[in-house]
DOFI-189836 format. One record per residue (C-alpha): x, y, z; residue number from 1. Coordinates in steps of 0.05 Angstrom, whole numbers. Layout:
BEGIN
+--------+--------+--------+-----+
:     xx :     yy :     zz : pos :
+--------+--------+--------+-----+
:      X :      Y :      Z : NUM :
...
+--------+--------+--------+-----+
This chain:
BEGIN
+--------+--------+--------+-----+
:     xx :     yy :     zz : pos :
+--------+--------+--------+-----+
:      0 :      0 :      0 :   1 :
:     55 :     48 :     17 :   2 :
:     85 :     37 :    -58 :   3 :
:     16 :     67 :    -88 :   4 :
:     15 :    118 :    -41 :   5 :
:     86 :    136 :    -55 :   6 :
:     67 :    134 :   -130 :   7 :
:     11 :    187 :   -119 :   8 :
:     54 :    233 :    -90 :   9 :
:    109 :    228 :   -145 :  10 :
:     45 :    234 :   -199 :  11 :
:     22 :    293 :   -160 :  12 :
:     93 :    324 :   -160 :  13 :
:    102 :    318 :   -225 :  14 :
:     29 :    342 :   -255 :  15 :
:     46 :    403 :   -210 :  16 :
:    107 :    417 :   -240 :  17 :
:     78 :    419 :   -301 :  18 :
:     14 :    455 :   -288 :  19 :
:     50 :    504 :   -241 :  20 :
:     97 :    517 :   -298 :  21 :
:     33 :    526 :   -349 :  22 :
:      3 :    569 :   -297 :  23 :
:     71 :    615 :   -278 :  24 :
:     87 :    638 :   -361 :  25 :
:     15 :    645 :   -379 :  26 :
:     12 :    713 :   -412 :  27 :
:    -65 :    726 :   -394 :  28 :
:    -87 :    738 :   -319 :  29 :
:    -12 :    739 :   -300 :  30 :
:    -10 :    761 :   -233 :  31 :
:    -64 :    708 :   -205 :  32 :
:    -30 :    651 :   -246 :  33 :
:     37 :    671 :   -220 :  34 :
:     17 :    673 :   -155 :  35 :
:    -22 :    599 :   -158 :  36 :
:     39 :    573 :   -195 :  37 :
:     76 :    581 :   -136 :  38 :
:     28 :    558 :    -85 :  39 :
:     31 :    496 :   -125 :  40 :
:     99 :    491 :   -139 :  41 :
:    115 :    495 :    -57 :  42 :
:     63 :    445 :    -47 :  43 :
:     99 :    404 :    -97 :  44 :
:    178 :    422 :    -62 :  45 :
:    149 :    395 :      5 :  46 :
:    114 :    334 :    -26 :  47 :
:    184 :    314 :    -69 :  48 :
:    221 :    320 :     -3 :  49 :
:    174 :    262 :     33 :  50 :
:    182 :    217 :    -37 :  51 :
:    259 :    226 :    -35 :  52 :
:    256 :    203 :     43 :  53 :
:    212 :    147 :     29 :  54 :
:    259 :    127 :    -28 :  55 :
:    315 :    137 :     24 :  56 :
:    345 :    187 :    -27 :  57 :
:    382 :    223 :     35 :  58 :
:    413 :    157 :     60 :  59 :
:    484 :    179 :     54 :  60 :
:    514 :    233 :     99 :  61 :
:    523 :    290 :     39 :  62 :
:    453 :    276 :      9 :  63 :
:    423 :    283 :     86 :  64 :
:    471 :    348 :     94 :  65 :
:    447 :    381 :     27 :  66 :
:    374 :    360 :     47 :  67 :
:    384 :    396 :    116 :  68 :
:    417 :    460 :     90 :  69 :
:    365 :    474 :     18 :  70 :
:    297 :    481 :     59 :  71 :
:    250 :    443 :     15 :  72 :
:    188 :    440 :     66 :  73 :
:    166 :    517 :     49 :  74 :
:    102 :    524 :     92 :  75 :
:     92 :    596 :    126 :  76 :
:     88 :    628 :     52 :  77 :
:     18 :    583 :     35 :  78 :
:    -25 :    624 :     75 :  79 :
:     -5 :    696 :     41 :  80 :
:      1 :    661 :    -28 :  81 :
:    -86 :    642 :    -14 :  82 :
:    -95 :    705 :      4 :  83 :
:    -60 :    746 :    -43 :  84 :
:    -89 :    700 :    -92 :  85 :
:   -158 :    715 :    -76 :  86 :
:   -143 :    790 :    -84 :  87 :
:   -116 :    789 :   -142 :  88 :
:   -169 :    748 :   -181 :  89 :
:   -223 :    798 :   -159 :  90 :
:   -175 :    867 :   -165 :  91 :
:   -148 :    875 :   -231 :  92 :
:    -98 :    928 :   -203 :  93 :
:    -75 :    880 :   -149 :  94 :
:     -7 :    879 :   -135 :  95 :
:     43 :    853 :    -86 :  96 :
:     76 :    915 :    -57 :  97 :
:    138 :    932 :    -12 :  98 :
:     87 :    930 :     48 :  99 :
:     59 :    871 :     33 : 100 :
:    120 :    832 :     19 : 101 :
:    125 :    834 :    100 : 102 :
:     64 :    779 :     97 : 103 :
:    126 :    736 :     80 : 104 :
:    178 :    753 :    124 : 105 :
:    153 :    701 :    173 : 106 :
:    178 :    643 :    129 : 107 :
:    238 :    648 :    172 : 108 :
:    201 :    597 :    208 : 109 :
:    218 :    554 :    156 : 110 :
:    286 :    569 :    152 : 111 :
:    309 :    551 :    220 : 112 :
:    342 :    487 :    201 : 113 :
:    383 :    512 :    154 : 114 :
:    407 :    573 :    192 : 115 :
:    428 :    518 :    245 : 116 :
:    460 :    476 :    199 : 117 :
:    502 :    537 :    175 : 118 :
:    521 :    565 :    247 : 119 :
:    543 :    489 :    249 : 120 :
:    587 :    491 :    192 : 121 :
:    621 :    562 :    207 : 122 :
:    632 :    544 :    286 : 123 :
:    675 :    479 :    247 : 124 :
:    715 :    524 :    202 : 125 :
:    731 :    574 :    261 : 126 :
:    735 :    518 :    306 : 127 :
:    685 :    545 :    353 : 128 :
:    646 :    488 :    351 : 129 :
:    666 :    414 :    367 : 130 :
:    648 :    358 :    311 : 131 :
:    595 :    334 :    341 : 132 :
:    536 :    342 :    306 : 133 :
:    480 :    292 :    346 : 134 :
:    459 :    357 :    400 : 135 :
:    451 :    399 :    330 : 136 :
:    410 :    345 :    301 : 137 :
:    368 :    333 :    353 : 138 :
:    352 :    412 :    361 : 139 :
:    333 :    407 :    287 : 140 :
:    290 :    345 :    306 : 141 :
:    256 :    380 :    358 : 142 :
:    251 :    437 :    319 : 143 :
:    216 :    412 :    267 : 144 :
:    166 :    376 :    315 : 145 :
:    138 :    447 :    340 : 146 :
:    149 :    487 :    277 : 147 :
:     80 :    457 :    257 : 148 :
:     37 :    489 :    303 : 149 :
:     51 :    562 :    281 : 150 :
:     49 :    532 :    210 : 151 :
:    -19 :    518 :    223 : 152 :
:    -41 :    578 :    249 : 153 :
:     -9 :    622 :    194 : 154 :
:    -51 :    576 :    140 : 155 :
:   -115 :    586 :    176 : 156 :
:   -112 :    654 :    196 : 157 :
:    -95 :    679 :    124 : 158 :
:   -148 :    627 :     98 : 159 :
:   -198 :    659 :    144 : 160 :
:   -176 :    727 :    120 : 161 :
:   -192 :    697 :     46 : 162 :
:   -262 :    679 :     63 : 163 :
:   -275 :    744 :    108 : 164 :
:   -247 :    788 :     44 : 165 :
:   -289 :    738 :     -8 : 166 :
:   -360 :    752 :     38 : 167 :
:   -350 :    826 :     30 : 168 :
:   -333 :    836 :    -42 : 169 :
:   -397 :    787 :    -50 : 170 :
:   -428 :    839 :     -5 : 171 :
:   -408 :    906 :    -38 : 172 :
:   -401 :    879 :   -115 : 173 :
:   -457 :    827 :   -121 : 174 :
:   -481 :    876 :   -188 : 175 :
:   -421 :    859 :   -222 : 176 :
:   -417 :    785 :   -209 : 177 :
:   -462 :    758 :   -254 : 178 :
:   -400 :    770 :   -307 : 179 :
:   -362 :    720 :   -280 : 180 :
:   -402 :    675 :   -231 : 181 :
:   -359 :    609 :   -252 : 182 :
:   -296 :    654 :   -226 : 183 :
:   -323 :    677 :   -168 : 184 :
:   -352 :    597 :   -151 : 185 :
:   -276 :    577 :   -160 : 186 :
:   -255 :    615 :   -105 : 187 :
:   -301 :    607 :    -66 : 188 :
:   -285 :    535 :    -63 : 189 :
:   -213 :    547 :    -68 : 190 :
:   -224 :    572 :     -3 : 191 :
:   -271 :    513 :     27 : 192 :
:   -220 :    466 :     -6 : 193 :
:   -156 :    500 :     40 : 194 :
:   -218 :    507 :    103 : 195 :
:   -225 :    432 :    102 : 196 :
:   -146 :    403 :     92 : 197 :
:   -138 :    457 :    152 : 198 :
:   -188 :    412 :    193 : 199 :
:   -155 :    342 :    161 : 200 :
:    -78 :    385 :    188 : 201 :
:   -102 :    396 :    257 : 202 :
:   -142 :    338 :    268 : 203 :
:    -58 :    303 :    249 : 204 :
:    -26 :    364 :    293 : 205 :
:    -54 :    345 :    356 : 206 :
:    -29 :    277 :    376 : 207 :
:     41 :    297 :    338 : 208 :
:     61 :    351 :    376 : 209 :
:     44 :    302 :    438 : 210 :
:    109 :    281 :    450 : 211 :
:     72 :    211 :    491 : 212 :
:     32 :    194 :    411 : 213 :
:     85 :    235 :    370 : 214 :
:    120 :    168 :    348 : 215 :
:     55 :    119 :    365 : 216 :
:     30 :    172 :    289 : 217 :
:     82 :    165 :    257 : 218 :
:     97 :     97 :    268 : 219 :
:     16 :     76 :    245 : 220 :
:      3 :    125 :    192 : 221 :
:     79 :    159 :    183 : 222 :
:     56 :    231 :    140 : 223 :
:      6 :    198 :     92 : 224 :
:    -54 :    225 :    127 : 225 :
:    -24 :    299 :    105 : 226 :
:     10 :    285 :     51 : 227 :
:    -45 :    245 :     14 : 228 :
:    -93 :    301 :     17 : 229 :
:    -43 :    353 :     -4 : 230 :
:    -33 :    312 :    -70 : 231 :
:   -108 :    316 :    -85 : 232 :
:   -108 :    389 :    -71 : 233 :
:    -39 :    387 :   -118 : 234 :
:    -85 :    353 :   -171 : 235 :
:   -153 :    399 :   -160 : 236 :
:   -112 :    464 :   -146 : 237 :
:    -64 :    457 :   -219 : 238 :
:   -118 :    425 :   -266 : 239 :
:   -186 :    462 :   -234 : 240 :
:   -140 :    524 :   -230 : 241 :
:   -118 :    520 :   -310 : 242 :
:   -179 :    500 :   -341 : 243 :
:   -219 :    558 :   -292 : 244 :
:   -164 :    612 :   -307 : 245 :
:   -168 :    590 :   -390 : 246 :
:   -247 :    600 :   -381 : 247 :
:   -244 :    665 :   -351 : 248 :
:   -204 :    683 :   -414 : 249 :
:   -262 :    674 :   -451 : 250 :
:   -310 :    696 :   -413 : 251 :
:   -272 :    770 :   -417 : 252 :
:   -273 :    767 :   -479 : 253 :
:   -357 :    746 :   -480 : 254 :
:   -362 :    811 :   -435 : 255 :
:   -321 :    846 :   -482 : 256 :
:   -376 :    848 :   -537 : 257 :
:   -322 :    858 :   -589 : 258 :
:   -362 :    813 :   -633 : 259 :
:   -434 :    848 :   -624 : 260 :
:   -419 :    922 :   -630 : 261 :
:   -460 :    973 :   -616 : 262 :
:   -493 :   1028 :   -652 : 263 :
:   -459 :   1092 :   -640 : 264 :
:   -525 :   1129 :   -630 : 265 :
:   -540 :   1068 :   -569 : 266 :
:   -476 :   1095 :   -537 : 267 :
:   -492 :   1157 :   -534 : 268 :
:   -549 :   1154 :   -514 : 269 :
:   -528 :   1108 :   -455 : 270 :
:   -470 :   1145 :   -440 : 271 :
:   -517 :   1222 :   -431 : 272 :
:   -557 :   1167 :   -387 : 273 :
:   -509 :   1144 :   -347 : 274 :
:   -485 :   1220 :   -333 : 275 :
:   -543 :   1251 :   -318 : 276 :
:   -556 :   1186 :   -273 : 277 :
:   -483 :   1206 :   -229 : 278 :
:   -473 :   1270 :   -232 : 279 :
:   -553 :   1305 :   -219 : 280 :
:   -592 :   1249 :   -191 : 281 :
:   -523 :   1226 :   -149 : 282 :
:   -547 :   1157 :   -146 : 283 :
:   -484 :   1128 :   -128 : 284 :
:   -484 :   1159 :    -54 : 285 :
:   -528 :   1097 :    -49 : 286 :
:   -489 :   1047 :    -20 : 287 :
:   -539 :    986 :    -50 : 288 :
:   -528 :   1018 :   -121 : 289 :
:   -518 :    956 :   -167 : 290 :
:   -536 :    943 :   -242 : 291 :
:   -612 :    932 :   -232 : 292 :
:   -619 :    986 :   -197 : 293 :
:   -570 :   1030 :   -252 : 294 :
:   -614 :   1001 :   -306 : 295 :
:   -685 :   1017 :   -276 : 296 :
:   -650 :   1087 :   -265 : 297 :
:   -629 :   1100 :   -338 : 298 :
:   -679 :   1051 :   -366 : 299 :
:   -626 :   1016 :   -409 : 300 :
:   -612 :    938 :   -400 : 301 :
:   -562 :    914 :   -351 : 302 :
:   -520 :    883 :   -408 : 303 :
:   -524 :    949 :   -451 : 304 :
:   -495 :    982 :   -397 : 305 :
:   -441 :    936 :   -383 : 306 :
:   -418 :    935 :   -447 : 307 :
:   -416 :   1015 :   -455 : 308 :
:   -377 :   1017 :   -400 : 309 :
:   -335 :    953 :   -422 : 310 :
:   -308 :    968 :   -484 : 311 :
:   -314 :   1049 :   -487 : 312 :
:   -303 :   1074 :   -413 : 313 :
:   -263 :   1010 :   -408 : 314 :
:   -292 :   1011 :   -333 : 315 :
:   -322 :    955 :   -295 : 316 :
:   -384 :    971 :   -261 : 317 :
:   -356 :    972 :   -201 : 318 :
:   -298 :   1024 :   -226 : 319 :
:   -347 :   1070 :   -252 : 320 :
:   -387 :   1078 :   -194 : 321 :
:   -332 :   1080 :   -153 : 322 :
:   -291 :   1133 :   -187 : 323 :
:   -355 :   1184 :   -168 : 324 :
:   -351 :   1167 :   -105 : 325 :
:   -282 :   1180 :    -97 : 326 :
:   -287 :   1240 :   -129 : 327 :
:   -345 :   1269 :    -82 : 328 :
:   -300 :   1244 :    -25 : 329 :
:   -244 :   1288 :    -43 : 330 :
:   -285 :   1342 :    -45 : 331 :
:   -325 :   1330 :     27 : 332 :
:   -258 :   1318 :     70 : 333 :
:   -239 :   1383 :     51 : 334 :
:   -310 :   1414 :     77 : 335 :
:   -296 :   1442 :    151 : 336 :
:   -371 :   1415 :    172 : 337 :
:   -343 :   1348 :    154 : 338 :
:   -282 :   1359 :    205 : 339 :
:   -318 :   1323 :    251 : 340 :
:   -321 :   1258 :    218 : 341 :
:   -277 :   1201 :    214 : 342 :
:   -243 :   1179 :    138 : 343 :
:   -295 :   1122 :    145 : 344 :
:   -351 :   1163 :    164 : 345 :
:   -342 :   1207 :    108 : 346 :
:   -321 :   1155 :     60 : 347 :
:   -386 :   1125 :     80 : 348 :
:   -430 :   1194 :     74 : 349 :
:   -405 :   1179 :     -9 : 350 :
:   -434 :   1109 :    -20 : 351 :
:   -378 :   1062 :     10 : 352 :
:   -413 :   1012 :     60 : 353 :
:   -338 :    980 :     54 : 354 :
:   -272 :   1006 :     84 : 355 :
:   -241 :    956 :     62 : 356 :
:   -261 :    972 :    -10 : 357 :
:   -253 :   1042 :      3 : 358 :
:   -188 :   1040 :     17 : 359 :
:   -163 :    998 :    -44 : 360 :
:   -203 :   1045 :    -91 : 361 :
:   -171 :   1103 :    -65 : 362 :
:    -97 :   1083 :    -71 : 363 :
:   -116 :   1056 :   -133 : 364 :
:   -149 :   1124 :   -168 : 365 :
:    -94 :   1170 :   -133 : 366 :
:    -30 :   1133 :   -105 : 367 :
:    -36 :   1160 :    -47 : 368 :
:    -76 :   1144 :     22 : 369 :
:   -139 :   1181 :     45 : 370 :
:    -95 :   1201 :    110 : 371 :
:    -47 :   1223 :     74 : 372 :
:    -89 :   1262 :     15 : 373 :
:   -128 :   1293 :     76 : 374 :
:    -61 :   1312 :    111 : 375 :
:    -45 :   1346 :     53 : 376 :
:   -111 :   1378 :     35 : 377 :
:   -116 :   1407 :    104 : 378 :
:    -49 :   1433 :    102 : 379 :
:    -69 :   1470 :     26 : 380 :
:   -130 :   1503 :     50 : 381 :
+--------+--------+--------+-----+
C-alpha cells in the first residue's frame, strides 16, 4: 500500500510541476497565475522531499547534509500566497507591494534548520564548535516537531482572512458578479477546499506535537494522512485552477462584446444616461447601487450598460461607480462641517458601505492614502 501511495505523490509532484509551470508563463491573468503557480509549486517542493525520504534518497551523509541545508518543506508562505491569490483574481490592479511583501517575512520559520546547519558549519571552520553534530540534530528534530503548530495557524488565519475578504466583495459587488459567476464559484471553493485540509492538518497536529503519541503517528500512519490530501489538492488546485483561469479568458472576452458592436447612436445615448444618472440624480451615494438598480434608473438593459462601459469607458461597473464616489470624497474631506467625521464616516456619507473597499479604490485612483491626501488637503486650505 505504501508503494501506491508513494506513486501518488510522485504523480502529484510531477502534474504540478507541469501545471504550475503552465500556470507561472501564462501571458493572460498573470499576476493570479503567477501567484497559484507558486502555491503549487511549494506544495509540490514539500511533497518531493517526503518521496525522496521514502525512497531513502538522503541515506548517505552529503545527500542528508544538502537535504538539511536547501529548505525544501516551504510552509509559512501558503497562507499569504491564498490570500493574495484571492485578491488578485477579484482586483485587476492588485499587486504585491513593498508593504505587503512583509506577509512573507515570517517564512523564517521555515528556515530555522538551515540557519542551524550553517552556524554548524562556520563554528567547524573557526573551530568554535566541536564535531559533534547529534545535539545539532536533535535541536533540528525537535525543531521541526513544533514548527508545525505556528504553521498551522499562519494557513488558517490567512485562509480565514480569504473567506472574510471573499464575503465582502460578494457583499459590496454582487451587481457585477453575474460576469463572472464560474470565477467567483472557484474561489469560493478554493477557499472551502484549504478550510477543510486545515481541519484534516489539525485533526494530524494534535497527537504529533504530543510528545507521549508523536512516534505511536508516525509509526501507524507515518505523513500519509497529510500528505495524501495535499496531493489531491496538488491535482484539484493545478488542473481546476488552469482549465478555470483558460475559461475566464473567454468569458472577458464574451463581456467584451467585441463581436456584437454597438450602434454609435445606443452609446450615446447610454453614456448622456449614465451621466445625468451620477452627476444630478447622485445615485451612487447609495451604497446598495448595483446594475438593476442602474438600469431601472437610466432605463437601459443591464448588459447594454455593461458593455458601454466595457469596451468604451473601459470601466467595470464597479470602477465607474466607484470613481464618483471618490471624487465626491475628495471634495467633502476638505468641507470644515465634515471635520468632525472620521475617513470612514465620510467615505461612507459617499456610497462606500466597505472600508475595506474604500481604501483599495482610493490608492488605486490616486496613489496615495486618504490620511495622507487629507493631511495634505488640510495643510493646502
Amino acid at each position: 500500500m505504501t508503494g501506491f501511495f508513494n506513486t501518488i505523490i510522485l504523480l502529484g509532484c510531477i502534474q504540478g510541476l507541469i501545471v504550475g509551470s503552465l500556470l507561472f508563463f501564462s501571458k493572460k491573468n498573470r499576476q493570479p497565475n503567477r501567484i497559484l503557480a507558486a502555491l503549487i509549486l511549494l506544495i509540490c517542493l514539500a511533497s518531493f522531499n517526503l518521496y525522496g525520504n521514502y525512497q531513502n534518497w538522503f541515506n548517505s551523509p552529503l545527500l542528508r547534509f544538502l537535504a538539511t541545508l536547501i529548505p525544501m518543506v516551504i510552509v509559512m508562505p501558503f497562507g499569504p500566497l491564498v490570500f493574495f491569490y484571492v485578491q488578485s483574481s477579484l482586483n485587476p490592479g492588485f499587486s504585491i507591494t513593498k508593504k505587503q511583501r512583509r506577509h512573507f517575512y515570517p517564512v523564517i520559520i521555515d528556515l530555522v534548520p538551515s540557519f542551524v546547519v550553517i552556524i554548524f558549519i562556520v563554528g567547524l571552520i573557526t573551530k568554535l564548535a566541536k564535531n559533534h553534530p547529534g545535539p545539532w540534530g536533535n535541536f533540528i528534530d525537535d525543531y521541526n516537531l513544533y514548527a508545525d503548530i505556528p504553521r498551522w495557524m499562519s494557513v488558517t488565519l490567512y485562509v480565514w482572512l480569504s473567506a472574510r475578504y471573499l464575503k465582502t466583495y460578494q457583499q459590496t459587488n454582487n451587481s457585477s458578479l453575474h460576469e463572472s459567476p464560474g470565477y467567483f464559484r472557484w474561489l469560493q471553493q478554493f477557499i472551502k477546499t484549504f478550510m477543510a485540509f486545515q481541519i484534516i492538518w489539525l485533526i494530524f497536529l494534535v497527537p504529533y506535537v504530543l510528545p507521549k503519541y508523536s512516534n505511536w503517528l508516525l509509526d501507524t500512519f507515518d505523513w500519509y494522512p497529510i500528505y495524501i490530501p495535499l496531493t489531491i489538492l496538488i491535482y484539484w488546485l493545478g488542473i481546476k485552477g488552469y482549465i478555470v483561469s483558460q475559461q475566464q479568458i473567454i468569458a472577458d472576452k464574451k463581456n467584451s462584446g467585441s463581436n456584437n458592436p454597438l450602434l454609435p447612436e445606443l452609446i450615446r445615448q447610454v453614456s448622456v444616461s449614465l451621466t445625468k444618472a451620477m452627476e444630478e440624480d447622485k445615485i451612487f451615494l447609495n451604497p446598495a447601487l448595483n446594475l438593476a438598480s442602474l438600469s431601472e434608473a437610466t432605463g437601459f438593459a443591464p448588459k447594454i450598460i455593461s458593455a458601454v462601459l466595457n469596451q468604451h469607458l473601459q470601466k467595470s461597473f464597479n470602477e465607474f461607480v466607484n470613481g464618483y464616489r471618490i471624487g465626491v470624497f475628495k471634495e467633502k474631506i476638505q468641507l470644515p462641517e465634515m471635520s468632525h467625521l472620521t475617513i470612514a464616516g465620510v467615505a461612507q456619507e459617499c456610497g462606500f458601505n466597505s472600508q475595506a473597499t474604500f481604501q483599495r479604490t482610493f490608492k488605486e485612483l490616486t496613489g496615495t492614502s486618504p490620511s495622507e491626501y487629507r493631511k495634505t488637503a488640510v495643510a493646502a486650505s
